[in-house]
NUKOLKE-147724 format. One record per residue: x, y, z of N, C-alpha, C in turn; residue in three letters. Coordinates in steps of 0.1 Angstrom, whole numbers, plus 5000, padded with zeros to 4 digits. Each point is the difference from the previous one (the first is absolute). Layout:
N
XYZXYZXYZAla
...
END
This chain:
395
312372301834501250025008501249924995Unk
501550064998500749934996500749895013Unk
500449864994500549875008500750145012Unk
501250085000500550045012498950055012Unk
499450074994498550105005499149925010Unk
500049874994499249855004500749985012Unk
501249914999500949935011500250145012Unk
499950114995500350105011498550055007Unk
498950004992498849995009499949895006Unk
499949874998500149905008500950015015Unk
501050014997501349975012499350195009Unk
499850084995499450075009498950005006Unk
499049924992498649985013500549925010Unk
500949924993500149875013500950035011Unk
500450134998501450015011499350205002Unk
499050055000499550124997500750025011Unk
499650015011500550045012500950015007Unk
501649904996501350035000500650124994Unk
499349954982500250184994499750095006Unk
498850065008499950095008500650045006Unk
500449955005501050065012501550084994Unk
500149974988501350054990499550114998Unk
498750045000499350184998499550035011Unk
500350025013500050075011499450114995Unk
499150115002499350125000499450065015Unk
500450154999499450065011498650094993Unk
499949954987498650094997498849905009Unk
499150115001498849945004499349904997Unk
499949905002499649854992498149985005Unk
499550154994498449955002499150094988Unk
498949885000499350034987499650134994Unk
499650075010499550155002500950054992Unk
501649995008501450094994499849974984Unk
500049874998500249964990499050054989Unk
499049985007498650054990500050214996Unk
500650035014500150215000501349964988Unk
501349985002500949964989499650044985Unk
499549854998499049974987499450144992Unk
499650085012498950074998501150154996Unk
500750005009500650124996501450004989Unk
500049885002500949954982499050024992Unk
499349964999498850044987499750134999Unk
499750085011500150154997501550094994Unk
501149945007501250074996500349964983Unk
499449894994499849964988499350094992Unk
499150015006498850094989500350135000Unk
501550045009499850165005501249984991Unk
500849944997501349994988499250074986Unk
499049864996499450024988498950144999Unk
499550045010499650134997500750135000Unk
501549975004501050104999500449974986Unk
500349894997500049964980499150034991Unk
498850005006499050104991500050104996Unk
500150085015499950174998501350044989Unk
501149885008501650064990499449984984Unk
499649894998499850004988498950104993Unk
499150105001499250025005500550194995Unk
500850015011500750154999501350014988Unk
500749834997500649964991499150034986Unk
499049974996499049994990499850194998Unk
500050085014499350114997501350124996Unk
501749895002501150134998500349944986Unk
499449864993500349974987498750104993Unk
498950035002499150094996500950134997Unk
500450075016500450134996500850004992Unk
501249864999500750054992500150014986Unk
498849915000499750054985499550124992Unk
499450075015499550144998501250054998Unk
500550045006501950055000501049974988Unk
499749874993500649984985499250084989Unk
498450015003499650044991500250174996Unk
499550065017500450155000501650054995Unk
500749905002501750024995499949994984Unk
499249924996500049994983499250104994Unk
498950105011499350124994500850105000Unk
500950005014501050145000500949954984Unk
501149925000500649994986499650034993Unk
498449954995499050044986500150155001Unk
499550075012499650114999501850094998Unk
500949945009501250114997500549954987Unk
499449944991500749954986499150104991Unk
498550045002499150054994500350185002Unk
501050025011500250105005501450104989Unk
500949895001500950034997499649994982Unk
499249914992499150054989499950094998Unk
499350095012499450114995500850115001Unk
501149955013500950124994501350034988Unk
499849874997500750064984498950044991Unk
498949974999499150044992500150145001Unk
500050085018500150115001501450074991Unk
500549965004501750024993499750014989Unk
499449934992500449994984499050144998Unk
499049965009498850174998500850124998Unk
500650015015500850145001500749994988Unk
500649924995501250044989499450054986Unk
498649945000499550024985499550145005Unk
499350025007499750135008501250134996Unk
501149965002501150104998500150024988Unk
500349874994499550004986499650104990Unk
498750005008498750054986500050135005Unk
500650035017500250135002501050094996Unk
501149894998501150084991499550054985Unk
499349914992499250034990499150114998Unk
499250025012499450105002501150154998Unk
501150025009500550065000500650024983Unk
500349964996500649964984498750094992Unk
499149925002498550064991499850155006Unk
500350065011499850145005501050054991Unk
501449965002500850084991500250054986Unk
499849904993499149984987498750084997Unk
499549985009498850084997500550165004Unk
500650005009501250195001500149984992Unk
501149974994500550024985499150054991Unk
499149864998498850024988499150195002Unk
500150005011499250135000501250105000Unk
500850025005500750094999500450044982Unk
500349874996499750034984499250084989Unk
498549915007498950074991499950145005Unk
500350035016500150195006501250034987Unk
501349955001500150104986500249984993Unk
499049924988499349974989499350044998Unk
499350075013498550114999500450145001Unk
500950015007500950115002500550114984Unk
500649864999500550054986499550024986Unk
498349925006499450034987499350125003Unk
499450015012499450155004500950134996Unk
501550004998500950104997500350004986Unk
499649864992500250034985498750034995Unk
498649995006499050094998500150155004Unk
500950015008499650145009501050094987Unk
501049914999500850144984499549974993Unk
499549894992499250014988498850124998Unk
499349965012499150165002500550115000Unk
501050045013500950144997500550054988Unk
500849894993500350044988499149984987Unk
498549965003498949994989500449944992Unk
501149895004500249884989498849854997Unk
499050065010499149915002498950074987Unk
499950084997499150114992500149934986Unk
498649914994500450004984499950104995Unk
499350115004500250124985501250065001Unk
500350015013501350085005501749944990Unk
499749845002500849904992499850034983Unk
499050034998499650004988500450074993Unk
500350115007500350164996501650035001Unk
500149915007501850025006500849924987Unk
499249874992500649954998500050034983Unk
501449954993500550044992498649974989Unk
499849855000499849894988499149935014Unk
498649924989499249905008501049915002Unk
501049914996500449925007500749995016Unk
500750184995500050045011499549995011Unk
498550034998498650035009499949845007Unk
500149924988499349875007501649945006Unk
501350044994501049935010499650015014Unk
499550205002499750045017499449895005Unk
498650014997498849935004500649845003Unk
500449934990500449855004501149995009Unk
501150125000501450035016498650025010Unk
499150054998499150075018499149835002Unk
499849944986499149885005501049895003Unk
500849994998501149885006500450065015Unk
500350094998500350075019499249955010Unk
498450054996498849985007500249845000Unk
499749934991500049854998501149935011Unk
501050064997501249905009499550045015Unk
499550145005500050005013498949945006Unk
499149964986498549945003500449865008Unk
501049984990500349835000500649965013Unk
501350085003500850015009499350025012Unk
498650105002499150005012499549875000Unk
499649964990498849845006501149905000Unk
501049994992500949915009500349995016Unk
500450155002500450005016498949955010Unk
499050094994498549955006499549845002Unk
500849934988499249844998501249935010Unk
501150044997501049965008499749995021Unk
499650184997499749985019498649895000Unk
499150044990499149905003500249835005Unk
500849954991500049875001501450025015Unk
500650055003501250005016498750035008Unk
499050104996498750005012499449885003Unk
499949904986499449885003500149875008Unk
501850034994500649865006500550065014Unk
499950145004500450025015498849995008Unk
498750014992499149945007499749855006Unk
500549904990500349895000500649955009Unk
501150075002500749965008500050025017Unk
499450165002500150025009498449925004Unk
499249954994498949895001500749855007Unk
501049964992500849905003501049985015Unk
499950165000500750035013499049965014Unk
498750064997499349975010499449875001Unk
500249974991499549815000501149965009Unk
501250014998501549975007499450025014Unk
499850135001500050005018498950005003Unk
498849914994498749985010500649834997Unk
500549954994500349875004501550015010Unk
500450094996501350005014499049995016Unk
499550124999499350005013498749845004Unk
500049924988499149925004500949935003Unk
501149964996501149925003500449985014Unk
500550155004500550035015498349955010Unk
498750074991499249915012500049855002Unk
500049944991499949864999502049935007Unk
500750095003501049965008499850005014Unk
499650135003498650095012499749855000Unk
499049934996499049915005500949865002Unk
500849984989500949875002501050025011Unk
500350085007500750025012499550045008Unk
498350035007499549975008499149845003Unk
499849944988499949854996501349935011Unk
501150084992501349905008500050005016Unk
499750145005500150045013498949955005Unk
498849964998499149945007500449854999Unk
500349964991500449864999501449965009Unk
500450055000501549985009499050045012Unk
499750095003499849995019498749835002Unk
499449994994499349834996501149955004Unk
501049974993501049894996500650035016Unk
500150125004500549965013499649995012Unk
498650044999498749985011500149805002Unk
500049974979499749845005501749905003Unk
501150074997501549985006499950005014Unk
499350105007500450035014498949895008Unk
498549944990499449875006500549864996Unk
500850024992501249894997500649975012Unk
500650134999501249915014499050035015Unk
498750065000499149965016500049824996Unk
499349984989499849885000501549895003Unk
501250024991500749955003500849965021Unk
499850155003500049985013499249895005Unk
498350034996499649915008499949855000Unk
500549924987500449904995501649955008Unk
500550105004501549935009499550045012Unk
499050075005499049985014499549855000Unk
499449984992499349844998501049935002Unk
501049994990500949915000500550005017Unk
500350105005500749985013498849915012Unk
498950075000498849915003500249845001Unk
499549954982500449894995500949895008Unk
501850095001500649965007500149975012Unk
499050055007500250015018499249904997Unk
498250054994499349885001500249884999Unk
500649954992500749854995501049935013Unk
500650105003501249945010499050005009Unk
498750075009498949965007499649864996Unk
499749994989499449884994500449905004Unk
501550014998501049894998500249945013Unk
500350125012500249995014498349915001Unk
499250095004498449895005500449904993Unk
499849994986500349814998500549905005Unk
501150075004501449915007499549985014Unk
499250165008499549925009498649944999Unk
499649964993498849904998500549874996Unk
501349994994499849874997501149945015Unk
500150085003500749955015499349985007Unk
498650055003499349985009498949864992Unk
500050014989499349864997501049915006Unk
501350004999501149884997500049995011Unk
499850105016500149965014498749955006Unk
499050014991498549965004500449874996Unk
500149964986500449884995501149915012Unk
500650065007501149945008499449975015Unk
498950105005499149975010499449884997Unk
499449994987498949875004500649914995Unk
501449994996500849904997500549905013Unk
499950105006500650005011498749915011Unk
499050024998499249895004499749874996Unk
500549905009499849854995499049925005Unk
499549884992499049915003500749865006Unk
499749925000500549865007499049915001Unk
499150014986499749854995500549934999Unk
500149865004500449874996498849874999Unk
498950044999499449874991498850035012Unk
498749924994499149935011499150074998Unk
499550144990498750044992499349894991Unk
498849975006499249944992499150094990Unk
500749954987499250084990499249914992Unk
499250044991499449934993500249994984Unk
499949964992500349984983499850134994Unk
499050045002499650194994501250085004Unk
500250015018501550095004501349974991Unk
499949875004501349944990500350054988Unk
498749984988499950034987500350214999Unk
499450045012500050165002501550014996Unk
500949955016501350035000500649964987Unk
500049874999500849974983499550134989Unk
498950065003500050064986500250165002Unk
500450035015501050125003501349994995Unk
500749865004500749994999500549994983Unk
499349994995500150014987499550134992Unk
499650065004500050124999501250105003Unk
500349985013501350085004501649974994Unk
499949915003501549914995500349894995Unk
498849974989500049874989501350014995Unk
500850074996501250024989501149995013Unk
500049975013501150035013500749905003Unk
499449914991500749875010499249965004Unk
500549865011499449935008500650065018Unk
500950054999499950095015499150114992Unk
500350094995499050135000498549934999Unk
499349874997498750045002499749955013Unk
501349935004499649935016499950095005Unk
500750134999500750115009498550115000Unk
499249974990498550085001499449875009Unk
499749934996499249905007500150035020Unk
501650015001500649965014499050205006Unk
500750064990499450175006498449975006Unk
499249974991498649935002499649995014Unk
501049875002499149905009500950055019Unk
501650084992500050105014499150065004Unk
499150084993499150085000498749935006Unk
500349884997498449925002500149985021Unk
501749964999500149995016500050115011Unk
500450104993500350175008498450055003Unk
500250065011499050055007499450094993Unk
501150114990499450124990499249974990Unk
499849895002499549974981499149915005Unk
498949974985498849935001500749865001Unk
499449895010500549855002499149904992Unk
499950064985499849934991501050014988Unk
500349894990500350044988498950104991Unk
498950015003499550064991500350145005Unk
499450005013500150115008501350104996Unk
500849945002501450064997500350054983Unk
499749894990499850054988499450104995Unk
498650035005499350064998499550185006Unk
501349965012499750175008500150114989Unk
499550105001499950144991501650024996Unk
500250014989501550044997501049914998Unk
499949945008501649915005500549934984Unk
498949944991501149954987498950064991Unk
501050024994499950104983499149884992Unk
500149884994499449924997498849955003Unk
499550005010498850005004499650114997Unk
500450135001499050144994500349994992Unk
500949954988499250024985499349894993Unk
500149905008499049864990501049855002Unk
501150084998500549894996500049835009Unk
500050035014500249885004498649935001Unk
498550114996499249894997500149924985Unk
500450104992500649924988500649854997Unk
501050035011500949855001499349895006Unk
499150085013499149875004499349934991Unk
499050104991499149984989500849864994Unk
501250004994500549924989501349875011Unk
499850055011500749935008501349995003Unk
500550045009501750075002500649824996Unk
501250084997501449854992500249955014Unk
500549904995500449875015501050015007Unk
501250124995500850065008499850075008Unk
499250104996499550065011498749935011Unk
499549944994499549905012501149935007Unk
500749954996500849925011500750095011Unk
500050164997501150105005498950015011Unk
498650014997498850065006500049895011Unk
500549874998499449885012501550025005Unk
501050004995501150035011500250085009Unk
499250124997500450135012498549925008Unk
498849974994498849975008500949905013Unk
500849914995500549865005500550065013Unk
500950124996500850085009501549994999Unk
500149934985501150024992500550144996Unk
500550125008499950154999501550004994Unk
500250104997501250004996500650205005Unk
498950045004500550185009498950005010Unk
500050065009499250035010499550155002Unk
500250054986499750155001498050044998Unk
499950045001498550054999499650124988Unk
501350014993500050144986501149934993Unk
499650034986501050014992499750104991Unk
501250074990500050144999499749964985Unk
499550134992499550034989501150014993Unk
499650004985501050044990499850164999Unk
499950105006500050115003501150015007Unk
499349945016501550015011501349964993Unk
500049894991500949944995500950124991Unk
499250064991500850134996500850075008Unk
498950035008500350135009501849935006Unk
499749905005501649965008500949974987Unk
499649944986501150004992500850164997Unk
498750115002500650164997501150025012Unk
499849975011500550055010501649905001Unk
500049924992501049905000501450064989Unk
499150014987500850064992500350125002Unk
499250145008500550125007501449975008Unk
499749925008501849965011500849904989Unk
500150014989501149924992499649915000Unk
498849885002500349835006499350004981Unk
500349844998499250004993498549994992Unk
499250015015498550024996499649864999Unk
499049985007499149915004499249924989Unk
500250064985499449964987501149914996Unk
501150085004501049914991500450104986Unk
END
């Protein structure tokens, strides 16, 4: 405890009961109240922090969804990025598509042409056979006989074999010609249907990537729409939270009022020892090593002022009319229930506090009160001190 903390517990045990009366209270000043209090501050506590669980709790399950929610938002992008992919891919399809169909068209014409050609290339050689025969210029004896001189004869024969020869040539050109426009229009119109069985797998696989998107978006908003349930119910909690707490806050305040008016009831009861207990060396040694227990660090009033509480107690009708008696009832000092003041006997209490112990025995008192209050109560009135502006009982 710091030196202020000290001089101000001292001067309040010894004067407890004048203070009292400076905290006047109409709460109930009995142990029961005090003890239901206790009890239902402790419940309005645990009902705060179980409303801080759940919040955190439904907090943990809207950071979940919403991670569901970022992710299904980064499948739609993927998927409408994959989408839009595929429709230029489609695009570029269609175009080569026109393409190779314009070519197609090109290779039909061409190939018109090429046949229209060889029709009269055949045409025309069917009609330079058809006079040659009419006029039996086709005939070697016929030639033979017509003609002047063999050179003659064989000029015929090599004019009829060049004729035949060029239309020979001129037919399997036309012919090798449509052949190969047959080829490459097969080619192509081959290339065509490759085009549009990949067009059409295209548009399925858009088909599929935009029912991907549409199931994925109604997700994304099935888990949006448990987003904001959840968020509702997290500013439901919160509002909870809030009432709960100000509950909290309220029971506390009345519990520590009703400790601080119990505390003011039995303050309020006094003893009127003044000397003439015959004790014996053990009592003596008891009290000295209460008193050293309670208020070794208090001074020489604060351990008299334990010693004096004691031996009021030893003369009042409520209490056991012994020193031991009185030291020893169930409860009453914290030191006796954890060890300590047999400890001090063990090693033998300091001579200050003996001499404090034979001065109140003597009937050397220095209060006449029968309680002095805890460093609990002691809080509790510094809180209530610094709440009205004062400066608080700690200092």
């Amino acid at each position: 405890m710091g030196v202020c903390y000290k001089k101000k517990f001292v001067a309040f045990i010894a004067v407890v009961a004048s203070i009292f009366l400076c905290f006047s209270s109409t709460v109930q000043a009995s142990q029961s109240e005090v003890d239901r209090l206790k009890e239902e501050s402790k419940n309005a506590t645990q009902k705060v922090d179980d409303i801080k669980n759940k919040k955190k709790q439904t907090q943990d399950v809207k950071n979940q969804l919403q991670g569901q929610a970022d992710s299904l938002s980064g499948q739609i992008n993927s998927l409408n990025n994959q989408i839009s992919s595929v429709t230029v891919e489609i695009s570029e399809t269609e175009e080569n598509i026109a393409l190779v169909q314009a070519d197609i068209e090109t290779l039909n014409g061409e190939l018109e042409e090429i046949q229209n050609s060889l029709d009269v290339q055949k045409n025309a050689m069917k009609l330079r056979i058809k006079y040659m025969y009419e006029n039996r210029t086709t005939n070697t004896l016929v030639n033979f006989m017509e003609s002047g001189s063999m050179a003659e004869f064989l000029q015929r024969l090599e004019y009829m074999a060049q004729i035949t020869a060029y239309d020979q040539r001129a037919v399997k050109k036309f012919e090798a010609t449509q052949m190969a426009l047959e080829q490459k229009k097969a080619e192509v119109e081959e290339k065509n249907k490759q085009l549009s069985a990949y067009q059409e797998s295209l548009e399925f696989k858009k088909g599929q990537l935009g029912a991907l998107v549409g199931s994925t978006t109604s997700a994304l908003n099935t888990t949006n729409s448990q987003i904001a349930n959840t968020q509702a119910a997290i500013e439901e909690l919160e509002k909870q939270q809030k009432e709960a707490e100000e509950y909290e806050k309220r029971i506390q305040k009345q519990y520590q009022d009703a400790q601080l008016a119990l505390a003011q009831k039995l303050a309020g009861e006094h003893g009127g020892y003044s000397g003439g207990y015959s004790t014996t060396d053990e009592e003596t040694l008891l009290l000295a090593a209460l008193i050293q227990a309670e208020a070794d660090n208090q001074g020489t009033a604060g351990r008299l002022a334990v010693g004096s509480v004691v031996m009021n107690r030893v003369a009042s009708s409520k209490f056991p009319n012994t020193v031991a008696g009185v030291i020893y009832s169930p409860g009453q000092f914290a030191p006796v229930t954890s060890g300590r003041v047999a400890m001090i006997l063990a090693n033998g209490p300091n001579s200050g506090c003996q001499k404090a112990a034979a001065d109140a025995i003597a009937g050397n008192t220095n209060t006449d009160a029968l309680f002095f209050f805890t460093v609990s109560y002691a809080q509790n009135l510094h809180d209530k001190q610094v709440a009205a502006g004062q400066e608080g009982f700690f200092g």
